[in-house]
N, C-alpha and C positions, 0 to 999 in steps of 0.2 A: 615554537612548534611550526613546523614550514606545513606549509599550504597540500602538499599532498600527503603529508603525515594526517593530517585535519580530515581530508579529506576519506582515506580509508580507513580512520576511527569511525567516521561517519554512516562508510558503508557496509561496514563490520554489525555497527549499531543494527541499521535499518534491517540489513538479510538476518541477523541474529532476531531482534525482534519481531521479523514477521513471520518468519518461519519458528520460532520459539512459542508465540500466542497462536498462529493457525494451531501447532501441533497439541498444544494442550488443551485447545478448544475442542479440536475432532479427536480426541480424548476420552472428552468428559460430554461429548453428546451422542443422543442416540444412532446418528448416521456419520461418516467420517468428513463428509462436505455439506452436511446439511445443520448449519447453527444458526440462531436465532439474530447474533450480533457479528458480522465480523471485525473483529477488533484487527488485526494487521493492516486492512482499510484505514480507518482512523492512523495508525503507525504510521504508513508510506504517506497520506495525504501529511500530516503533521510535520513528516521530515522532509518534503516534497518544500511545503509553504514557507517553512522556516530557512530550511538550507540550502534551495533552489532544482533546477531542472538537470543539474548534471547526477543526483541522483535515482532518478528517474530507470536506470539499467539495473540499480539494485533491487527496485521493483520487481523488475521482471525474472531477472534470474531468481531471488527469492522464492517469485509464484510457481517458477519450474521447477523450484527443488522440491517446495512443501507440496505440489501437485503428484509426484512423482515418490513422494514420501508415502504417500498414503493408500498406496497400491500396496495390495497385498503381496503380490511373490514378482516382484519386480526384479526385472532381468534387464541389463542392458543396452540391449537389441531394438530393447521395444520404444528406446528414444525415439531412432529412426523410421517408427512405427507408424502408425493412424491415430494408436495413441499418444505419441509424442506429438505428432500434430496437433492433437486435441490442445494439448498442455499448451505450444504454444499458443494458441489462440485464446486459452485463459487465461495466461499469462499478458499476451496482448492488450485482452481486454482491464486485466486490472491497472498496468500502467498505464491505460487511455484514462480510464478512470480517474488515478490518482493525477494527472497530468490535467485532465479538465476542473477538475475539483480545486488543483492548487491555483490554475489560473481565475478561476469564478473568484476566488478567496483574494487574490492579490492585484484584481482588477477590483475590486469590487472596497475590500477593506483597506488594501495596500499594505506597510510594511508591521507587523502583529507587534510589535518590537518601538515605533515609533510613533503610536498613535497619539494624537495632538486631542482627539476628544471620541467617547463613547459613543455617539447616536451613528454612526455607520455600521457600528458594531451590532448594536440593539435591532437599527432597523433590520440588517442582514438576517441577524437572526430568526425577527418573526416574519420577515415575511416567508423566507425557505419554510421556516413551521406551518404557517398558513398554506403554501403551496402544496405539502407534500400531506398534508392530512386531508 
């Protein structure tokens, strides 16, 4: 399998499943953007950390489609809108995100794949637990 076949299985995965779990999530909650977990988070940083920074643009086109998915009478036009606007800068914001997240992870723990011994892993852990609570 050559390198950009690999590559757009990858980014096949990532837009499918972010846009696949946002859609069933604001589904199955009582607001369309307002849920408790966002699991497509978790998806883009995990395929961010594991498979690197070049998919980082599935991020974001991902967050514009399933943004723009959950408009009720959506029309075209209104890409170019205030509300397209908006989306980009949601969209922005979640590959900032998933882009800070994967670096904190890969500075921090290094490669998930070749770890030599657990305590970086553990201490990462609690201390983000400890911080955020």
């Amino acid at each position: 399998m050559t390198n950009n076949s690999l590559l757009a299985q990858r980014y096949a995965f990532l837009l499918l499943g972010y846009f696949g779990t946002g859609y069933i999530l604001s589904n199955i909650s009582f607001n369309s953007q307002i849920v408790p977990v966002w699991l497509p988070a978790g998806i883009a940083l995990s395929a961010v950390y594991l498979w690197g920074y070049k998919l980082l643009p599935a991020v974001f086109v991902a967050s514009i489609i399933f943004n723009f998915s959950v408009l009720p009478n959506f029309e075209v036009s209104q890409i170019l809108s205030e509300l397209g606007f908006q989306n980009i800068l949601i969209a922005s914001g979640a590959t900032l995100q998933t882009f800070v997240g994967a670096y904190i992870l890969s500075r921090w723990i290094g490669n998930p794949i070749k770890q030599a011994e657990s305590k970086k892993t553990i201490s990462f852990i609690f201390l983000w637990a400890y911080l955020l609570i």
